[in-house]
N, C-alpha and C positions, 0 to 999 in steps of 0.2 A: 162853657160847660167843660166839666172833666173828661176828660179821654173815660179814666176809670167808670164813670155815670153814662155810660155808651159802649150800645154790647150790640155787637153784629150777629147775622145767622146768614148765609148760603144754601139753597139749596136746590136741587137740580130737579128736572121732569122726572117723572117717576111714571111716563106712561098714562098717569089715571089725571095727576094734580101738574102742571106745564111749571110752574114757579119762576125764576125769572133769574137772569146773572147778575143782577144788583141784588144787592143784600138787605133784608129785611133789619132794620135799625130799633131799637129801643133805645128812648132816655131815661135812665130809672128819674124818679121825683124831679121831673119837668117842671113841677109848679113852684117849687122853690127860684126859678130862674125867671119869671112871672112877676109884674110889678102887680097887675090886677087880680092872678091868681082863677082869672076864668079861659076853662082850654077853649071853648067854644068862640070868645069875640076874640081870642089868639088866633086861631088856626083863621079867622074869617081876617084879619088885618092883614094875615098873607096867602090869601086868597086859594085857601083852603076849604071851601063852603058847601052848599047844598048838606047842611049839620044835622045829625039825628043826637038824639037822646036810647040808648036802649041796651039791652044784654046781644051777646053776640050768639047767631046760630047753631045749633047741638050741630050738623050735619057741614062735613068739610065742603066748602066750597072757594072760589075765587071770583075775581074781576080781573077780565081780559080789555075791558075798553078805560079802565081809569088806572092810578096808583088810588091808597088810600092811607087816613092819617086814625088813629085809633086812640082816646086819651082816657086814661081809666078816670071816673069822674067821681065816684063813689064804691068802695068796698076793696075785693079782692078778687082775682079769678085766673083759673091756668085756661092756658090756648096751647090749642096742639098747632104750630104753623108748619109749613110744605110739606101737607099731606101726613099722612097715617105714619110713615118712614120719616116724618120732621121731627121737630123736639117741640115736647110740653112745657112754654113757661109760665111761672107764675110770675102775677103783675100785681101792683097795688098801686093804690090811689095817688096818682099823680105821676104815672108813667105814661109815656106816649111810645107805642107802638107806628111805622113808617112802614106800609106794607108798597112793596113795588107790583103792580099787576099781575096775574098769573098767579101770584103762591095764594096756594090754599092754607085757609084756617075754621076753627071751630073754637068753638068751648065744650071744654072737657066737665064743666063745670056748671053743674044742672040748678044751682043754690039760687039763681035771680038775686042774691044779695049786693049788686054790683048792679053798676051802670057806667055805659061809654058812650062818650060824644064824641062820633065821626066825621068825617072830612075828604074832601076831593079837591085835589086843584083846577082849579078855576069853576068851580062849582057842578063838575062833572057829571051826568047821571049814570050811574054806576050799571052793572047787568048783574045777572046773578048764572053764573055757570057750577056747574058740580062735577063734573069729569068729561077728560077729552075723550075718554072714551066713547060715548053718547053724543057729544057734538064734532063738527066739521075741525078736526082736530088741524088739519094746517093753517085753515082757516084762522083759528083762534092763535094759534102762535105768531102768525104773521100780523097778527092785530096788534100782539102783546108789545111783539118786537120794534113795533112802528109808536108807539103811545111815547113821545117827548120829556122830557126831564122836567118837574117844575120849576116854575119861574123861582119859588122861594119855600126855603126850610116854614114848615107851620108855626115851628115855636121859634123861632132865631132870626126868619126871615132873609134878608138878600146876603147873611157870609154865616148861615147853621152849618153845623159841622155835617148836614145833609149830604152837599156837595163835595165832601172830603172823601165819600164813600160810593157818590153814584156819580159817576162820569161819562 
């Protein structure tokens, strides 16, 4: 993959959203690097699984007990990621978002004309938190902090430029 097709973001607690010191990654058009061109039995060959099909939640929230793999599957749509204080991107079909635990995300974008197939490694079930505010805030960081590196990049597998960024 291109360095240039690979766009990092950082971003720090803000108090409400914890996000995480690894960098949330995007590969813009993921599927061009795709011999079969399906993200879903991709992310599942590197054991990215427990897979949905669906639009992403209006309301910021995160996952403190997984990472997660996000592959736009159909349409277009902006995400505000690490919180309210993060940045709004716009994604189009066949971008995979790499979210590390903690950062908070939504969709800014109410259209339903879009669809994404998600992912955990090693088929994780995921939690649904919305602000440390409201839960056992050390709690959840010390959860965040302990949750392991995946074994393998979802689209790349055992040498993605995954491990180039989270160490």
């Amino acid at each position: 993959m291109n360095k240039e097709n690979i766009i990092t973001y950082y971003f720090d607690n803000d108090g409400d959203i914890p996000n995480n010191i690894l960098p949330v990654i995007i590969y813009k058009n993921a599927l061009q690097y795709l011999t079969d061109k399906n993200l879903e039995s991709t992310f599942s060959q590197n054991g990215w699984t427990n897979n949905w099909h669906d639009i992403i939640l209006t309301e910021d929230h995160f996952h403190s007990n997984t990472h997660e793999v996000l592959g736009l599957k159909s349409g277009q749509s902006r995400l505000m990621l690490g919180g309210i204080k993060g940045e709004i991107v716009n994604v189009e079909q066949g971008d995979v978002i790499i979210l590390p635990a903690g950062v908070g995300h939504f969709s800014v974008d109410n259209s339903g004309d879009y669809q994404f197939v998600g992912g955990y490694p090693n088929g994780a079930d995921w939690n649904l938190k919305f602000s440390l505010k409201k839960e056992n805030s050390p709690s959840i960081l010390a959860e965040i902090a302990n949750i392991p590196l995946p074994e393998k990049d979802p689209i790349f597998g055992d040498n993605g430029p995954l491990f180039e960024f989270w160490h």
